[in-house]
N, C-alpha and C positions, 0 to 999 in steps of 0.2 A: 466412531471417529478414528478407530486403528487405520491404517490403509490398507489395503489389501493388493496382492498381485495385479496390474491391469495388461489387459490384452494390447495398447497400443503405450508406445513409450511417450514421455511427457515430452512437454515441449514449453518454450517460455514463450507468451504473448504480454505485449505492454511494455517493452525495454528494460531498464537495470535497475530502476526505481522502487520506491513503496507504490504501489496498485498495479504491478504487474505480476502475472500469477502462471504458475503451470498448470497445463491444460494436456489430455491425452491427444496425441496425434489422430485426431476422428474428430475434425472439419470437415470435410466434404461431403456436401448433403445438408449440412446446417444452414437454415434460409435467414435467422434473425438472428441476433442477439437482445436481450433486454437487462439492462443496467440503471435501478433504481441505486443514487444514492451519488453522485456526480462530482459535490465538491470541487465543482469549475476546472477540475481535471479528468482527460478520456484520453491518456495516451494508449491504456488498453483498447479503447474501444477506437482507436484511429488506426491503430496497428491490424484488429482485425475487420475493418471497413477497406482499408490500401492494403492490406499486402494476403488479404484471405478473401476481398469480396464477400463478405458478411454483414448484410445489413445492423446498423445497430440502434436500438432505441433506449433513450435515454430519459430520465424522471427528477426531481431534487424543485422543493417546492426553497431551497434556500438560496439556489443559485437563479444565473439569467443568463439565458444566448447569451449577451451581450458580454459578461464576465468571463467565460472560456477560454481556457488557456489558448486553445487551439479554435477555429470556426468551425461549425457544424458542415461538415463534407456534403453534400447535393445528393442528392436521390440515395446515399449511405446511410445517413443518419437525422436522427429526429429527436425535437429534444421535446417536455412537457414541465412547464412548469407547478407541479404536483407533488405532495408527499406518497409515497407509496406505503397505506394504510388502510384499517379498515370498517373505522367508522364514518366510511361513507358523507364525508361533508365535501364542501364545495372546492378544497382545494384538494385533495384526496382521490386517490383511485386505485382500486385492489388488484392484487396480481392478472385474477379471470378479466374482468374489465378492461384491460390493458393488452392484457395476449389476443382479446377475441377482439377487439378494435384494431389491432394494426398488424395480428396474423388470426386472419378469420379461418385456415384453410387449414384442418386438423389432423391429415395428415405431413403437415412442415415439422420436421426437427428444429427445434432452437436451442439457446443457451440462455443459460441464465447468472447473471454477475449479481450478486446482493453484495452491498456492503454498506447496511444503512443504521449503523450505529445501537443497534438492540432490537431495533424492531422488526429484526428477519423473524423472530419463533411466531408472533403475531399473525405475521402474514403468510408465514409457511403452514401455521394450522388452519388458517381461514382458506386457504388454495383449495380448491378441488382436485382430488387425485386426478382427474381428467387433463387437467390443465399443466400439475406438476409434472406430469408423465411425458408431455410433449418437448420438457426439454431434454435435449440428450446429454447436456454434462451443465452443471450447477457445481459455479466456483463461490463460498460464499463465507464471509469472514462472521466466524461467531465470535461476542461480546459478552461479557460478564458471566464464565465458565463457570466463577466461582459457587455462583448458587446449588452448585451439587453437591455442597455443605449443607443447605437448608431444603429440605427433604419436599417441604408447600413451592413454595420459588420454583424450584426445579421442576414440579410436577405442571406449573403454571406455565413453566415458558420451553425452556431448555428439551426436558424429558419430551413430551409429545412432538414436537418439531421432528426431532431425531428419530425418532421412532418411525413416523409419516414418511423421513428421507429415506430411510432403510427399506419400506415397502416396495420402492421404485430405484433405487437406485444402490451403488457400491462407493465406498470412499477408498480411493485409488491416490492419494498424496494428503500430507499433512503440512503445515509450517508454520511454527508458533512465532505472533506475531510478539516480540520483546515490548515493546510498548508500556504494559503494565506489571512485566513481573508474573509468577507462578505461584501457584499455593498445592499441597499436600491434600487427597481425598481424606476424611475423615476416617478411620478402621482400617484405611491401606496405607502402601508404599507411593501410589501412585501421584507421579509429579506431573501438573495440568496448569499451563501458560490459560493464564486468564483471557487473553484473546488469541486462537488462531482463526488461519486461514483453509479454507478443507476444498478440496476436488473431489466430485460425486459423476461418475457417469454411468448411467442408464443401465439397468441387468440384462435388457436384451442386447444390447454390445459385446456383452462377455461372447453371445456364441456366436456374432453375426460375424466378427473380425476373419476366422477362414485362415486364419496365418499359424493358429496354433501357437503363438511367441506367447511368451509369459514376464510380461517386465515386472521383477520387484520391485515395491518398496526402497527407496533410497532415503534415509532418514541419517543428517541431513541430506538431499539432493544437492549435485553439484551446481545446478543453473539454480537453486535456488538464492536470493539474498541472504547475507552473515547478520543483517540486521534490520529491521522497518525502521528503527529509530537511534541514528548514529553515538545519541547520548547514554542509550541504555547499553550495560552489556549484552550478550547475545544468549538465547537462550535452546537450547538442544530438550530434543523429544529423546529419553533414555526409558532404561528398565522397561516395565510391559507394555511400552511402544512398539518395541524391535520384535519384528517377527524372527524367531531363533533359527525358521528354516531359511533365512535368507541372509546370505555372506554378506552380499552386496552393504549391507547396512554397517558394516564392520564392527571389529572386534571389541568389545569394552575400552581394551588399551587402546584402540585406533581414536573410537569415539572421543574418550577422554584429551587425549594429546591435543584431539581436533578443538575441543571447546576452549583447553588453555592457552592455547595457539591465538584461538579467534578473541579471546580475551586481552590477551596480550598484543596484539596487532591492535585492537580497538583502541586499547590504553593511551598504547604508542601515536596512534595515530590525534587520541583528544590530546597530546604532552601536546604535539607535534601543531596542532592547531592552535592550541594556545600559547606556542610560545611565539607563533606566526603571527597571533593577533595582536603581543606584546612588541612585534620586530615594528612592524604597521604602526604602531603606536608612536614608538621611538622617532620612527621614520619621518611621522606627521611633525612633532615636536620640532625636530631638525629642521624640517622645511617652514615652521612658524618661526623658530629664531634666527632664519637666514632672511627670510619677511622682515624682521624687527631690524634688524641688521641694515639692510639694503636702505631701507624708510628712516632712520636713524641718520647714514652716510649721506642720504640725501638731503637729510634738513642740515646736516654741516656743512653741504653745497652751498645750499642755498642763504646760509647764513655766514659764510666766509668771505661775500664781498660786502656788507654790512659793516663787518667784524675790521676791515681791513681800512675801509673809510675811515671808524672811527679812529684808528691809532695812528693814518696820517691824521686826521684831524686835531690828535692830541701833540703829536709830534711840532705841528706849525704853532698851537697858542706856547706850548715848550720855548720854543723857539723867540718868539714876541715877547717873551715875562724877561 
């Protein structure tokens, strides 16, 4: 899960949002994409169908076409109303069954986007290396880190996935998704965000690229996101994350300043919202007692020629007594 140097430098695909991810510049040649896990949001996958030409297909037995933020793009994209799993029932369909139905032709490079809530070790151990070989970069958000506390768990889900990923491919970017918070490896120092995000591309890349560049590690990355989740603080990959031969990652002091920094903007920024929501408040309030007001002026309108009858009227029997 360290990253390692990769041969082409990253790049952000999916806009400024949470589900958009960096990816190494080695598109070209990539015929699909496949993204089980939908959540009626694909501005990744719209980004690279318009602006890469990368077919993409798409899976989520929770969502429906019809829900999508955005519409399924024409001859770009495909959606399946399916969970991507592996016990085989009726609404279910496994990774091989999915790549060999709608990219039959083995030697196509694709991609692979998981981001399906726990269930990526499942299906990454059920894959056949055959199948997992054919994508040339797997961007895919692991869940529930934590179990490398519990030594069975681990060995159940986490431990063999990773293992299976390492046979075929390099982790070339990290970026821990804030969302849950981080916990301490058991015997170590090692500090591990309950959910990140990981980029894996293909070990035959490393030699095919011909450029010789060697991009480090940028941990944080500048085009990465300060946060997936604007409520939580934001949380930094430190200590035996940072590759020591790489500057690029800067200096402890750099790193640290960077996280109080990003702390303190955050803070600033929820004071700043909530005193916004308190101004709105106010605002509403003002505009109800200008309401009561106006509605109030008018029933004095309307009751001041009533009002005025009666006190001639009182005026003439005065008058008569």
């Amino acid at each position: 899960m360290k990253p390692k140097p990769s041969p082409h430098p990253l790049i952000r695909v999916g806009g400024n949002q949470d589900g958009a991810y960096l990816l190494p510049d080695d598109l070209q040649g990539v015929m699909a994409c496949f993204s089980p896990g939908v959540n009626n949001t694909k501005r990744f996958e719209d980004d690279l169908a318009l602006n890469y030409k990368i077919i993409c297909h798409l899976c989520d037995f929770s969502s429906d076409e019809d829900k999508l933020e955005t519409a399924i793009i024409e001859g770009l994209q495909t959606f399946k109303k399916k969970w991507l799993d592996v016990d085989h029932g009726e609404d279910s369909i496994t990774l091989d069954e999915w790549v060999e139905e709608m990219s039959p032709n083995a030697d196509d490079d694709l991609l692979l986007q998981m981001d399906i809530e726990g269930a990526e070790y499942r299906n990454l151990i059920d894959c056949k290396k055959s199948t997992l070989s054919r994508f040339r970069i797997i961007v895919i958000e692991l869940h529930d880190l934590d179990v490398a506390n519990d030594p069975d768990k681990f060995e159940a889900g986490l431990g063999p996935a990773l293992r299976k990923l390492d046979e075929t491919h390099v982790c070339v970017h990290a970026h821990p998704n804030n969302c849950c918070g981080d916990f301490i490896v058991k015997g170590s120092t090692l500090v591990v965000p309950r959910v990140m995000e990981l980029t894996f591309l293909r070990r035959d890349r490393f030699h095919q690229s011909g450029s010789g560049d060697c991009y480090l590690p940028l941990l944080p990355h500048p085009q990465d996101l300060t946060c997936n989740v604007d409520e939580m603080p934001p949380l930094v990959l430190e200590g035996e994350w940072i590759d020591e031969r790489s500057l690029a990652s800067g200096s402890p002091m750099e790193r640290t300043t960077w996280k109080k920094l990003s702390m303190v903007s955050k803070r600033l920024e929820l004071i700043l919202e909530k005193e916004s929501r308190a101004t709105e408040a106010l605002q509403a309030e003002i505009e109800a007692a200008k309401a009561r007001i106006a509605y109030l002026e008018g029933l004095l309108g309307e009751l001041d020629r009533p009002i005025k009858t009666y006190l001639a009227i009182k005026r003439v029997l005065r008058s008569r007594k």
